[in-house]
C-alpha angles and dihedrals in degrees: 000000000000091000098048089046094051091043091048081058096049093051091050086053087235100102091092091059096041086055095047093064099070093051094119095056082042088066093043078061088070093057101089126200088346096181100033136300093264101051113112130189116245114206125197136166136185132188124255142177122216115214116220119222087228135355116295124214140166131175104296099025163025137211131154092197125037128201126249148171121215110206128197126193115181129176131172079009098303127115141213122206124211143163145204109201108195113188102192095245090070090062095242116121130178071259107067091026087056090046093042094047089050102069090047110111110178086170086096087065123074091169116064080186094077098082101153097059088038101056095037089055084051098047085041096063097081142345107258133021100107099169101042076048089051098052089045084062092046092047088051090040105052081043089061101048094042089064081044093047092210125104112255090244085064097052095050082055092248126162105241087209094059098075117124122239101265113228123230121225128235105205120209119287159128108309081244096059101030082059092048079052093052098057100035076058088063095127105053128081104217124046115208115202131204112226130162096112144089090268104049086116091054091042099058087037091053100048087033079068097063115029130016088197109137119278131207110186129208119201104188090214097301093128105077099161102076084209094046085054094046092052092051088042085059094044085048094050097057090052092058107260117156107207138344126236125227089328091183136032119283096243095062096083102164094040090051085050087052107049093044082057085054109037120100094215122048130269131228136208109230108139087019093063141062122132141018095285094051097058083067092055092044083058108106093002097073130024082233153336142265115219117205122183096221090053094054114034107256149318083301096068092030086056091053101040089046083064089037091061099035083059087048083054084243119154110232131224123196115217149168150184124239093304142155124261087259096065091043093049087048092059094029077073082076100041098099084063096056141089098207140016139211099171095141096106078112100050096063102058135084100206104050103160094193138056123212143113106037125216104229115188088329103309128114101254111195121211126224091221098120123254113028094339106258112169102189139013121194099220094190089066094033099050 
């Protein structure tokens, strides 16, 4: 599978600057045994739930907890925290990420610098498993930059004050409650709104009478006629909304390509994207793409699909599920390279175990703690 996806690359002429982009782990890898020959890597995971603040419901479903599994990884006494968050819709379970960390074995590894092999051993265990993969990658990552003492977003060279405002997402619900949503949104500068149902109209009016703060929509498919979805693009337009968000199902490839050509805001890949190959096929179908940590595998693929689709002249959102401040200040590393955020998966929980990137007067503020900048970890709900 490795080997088709990197000569689908080659054959796209992209592969060069894909690979260019991992230059700086290519160089850890030259730091051998950087903390002695013996020391091993001790890897360890535990399931969690996360509790949502309210119900929380797109087009096609509703949950109020979502699964997910907390990973450690320590060596010479430091240790690295990661996270697979698995909302039921994606197909992972405590079940499959229990059965798929199981079978990692980073024994065989004395050097953490060594990211590349690592990570290619891990995403070659089995097919699938994206998220348990990709908290395996945080947990490696914020190890490395924790025997580096720097913030990832320092080592790839990034400016900490160019992060974007992150938006913060309304899911679907009754006028009464969507109202309750709005104000308890009061500190962030962008609203996202969740469509794809028969109430999308009621839904922005409703929210249009209480607040005329920016909107950006997702759809989650809901919309399946190209001209249906044109005409709500237009209604949406005049309301102040910024971009939609995969409008029409994934499947629909042309009418997606169409309606990107014809709509007067621009179009982004979610469901439609999850790893590098997919960010080419994105190309001339969406205006631009939506990366998600859970979908593809970890901060090491974001990282190179994020420079994938600035060469393709792509915009680039940064997403996530319902996770833990560890997985979205995992992502938040990438954020100064970004047009848009949604980084709030945190905020809409009750039981976040970690503390790390801060939201200040709407904006994606990045830490200097090393890693992946976590602040604080609750070790009673971690342990």
């Amino acid at each position: 599978m490795k080997q088709n996806r990197r000569n689908f690359l080659k054959s796209s002429g992209l592969l060069a600057g894909v690979i260019a982009t991992s230059s700086t782990t290519d160089l850890f890898s030259k730091n051998i045994n950087f903390m002695g020959k013996d020391t091993k890597m001790k890897f360890s995971f535990k399931p969690y739930t996360l509790e949502l603040k309210h119900v929380f419901t797109i087009a096609t479903s509703s949950r109020s907890t979502t699964p997910v599994m907390l990973t450690q990884l320590e060596y010479d006494g430091i240790i690295g925290y990661g996270e697979a968050s698995m909302p039921p819709y994606l197909g992972e379970s405590h079940k499959t990420a229990t059965e798929f960390l199981s079978k990692v074995d980073l024994s065989q590894f004395n050097d953490p610098f060594e990211v590349e092999d690592i990570l290619d051993y891990v995403d070659g265990i089995a097919e699938k498993n994206p998220a348990a993969k990709a908290s395996v990658d945080i947990a490696l990552y914020d190890l490395v930059g924790k025997l580096l003492g720097k913030p990832w977003y320092k080592i790839w060279g990034y400016d900490k004050s160019k992060t974007p405002n992150t938006s913060f997402t309304i899911g679907i619900d009754t006028p009464e409650v969507v109202k309750q949503k709005v104000k308890e949104a009061a500190p962030y500068k962008i609203l996202k709104i969740k469509l794809g149902r028969d109430s999308d109209k009621q839904m922005i009016e409703t929210i249009r009478s209480v607040t005329d703060k920016p909107l950006v929509v997702d759809v989650n498919q809901g919309w399946k006629d190209k001209h249906f979805a044109l005409d709500m693009i237009n209604w949406l337009n005049e309301r102040g909304v910024k971009f939609v968000e995969q409008p029409m199902p994934k499947t629909q490839i042309e009418d997606m390509a169409w309606l990107t050509e014809h709509s007067p805001l621009p179009t982004f890949a979610d469901e439609a994207l999850q790893r590098i190959p997919d960010v080419i096929k994105a190309h001339g179908v969406y205006s631009g793409i939506n990366i998600k940590l859970m979908k593809c595998t970890g901060m090491r693929e974001a990282h190179k699909m994020l420079n994938l689709a600035k060469s393709l002249n792509m915009q680039v959102m940064l997403g996530c599920m319902t996770e833990t401040s560890c997985a979205i200040s995992a992502m938040s590393q990438l954020a100064p390279m970004a047009n848009w955020a949604d980084l709030d998966g945190n905020l809409l929980i009750s039981n976040d175990p970690f503390e790390g990137m801060l939201i200040v007067d709407g904006k994606v503020t990045l830490t200097d703690a090393p890693g992946i900048g976590l602040t604080k970890v609750n070790e009673n709900l971690i342990k």
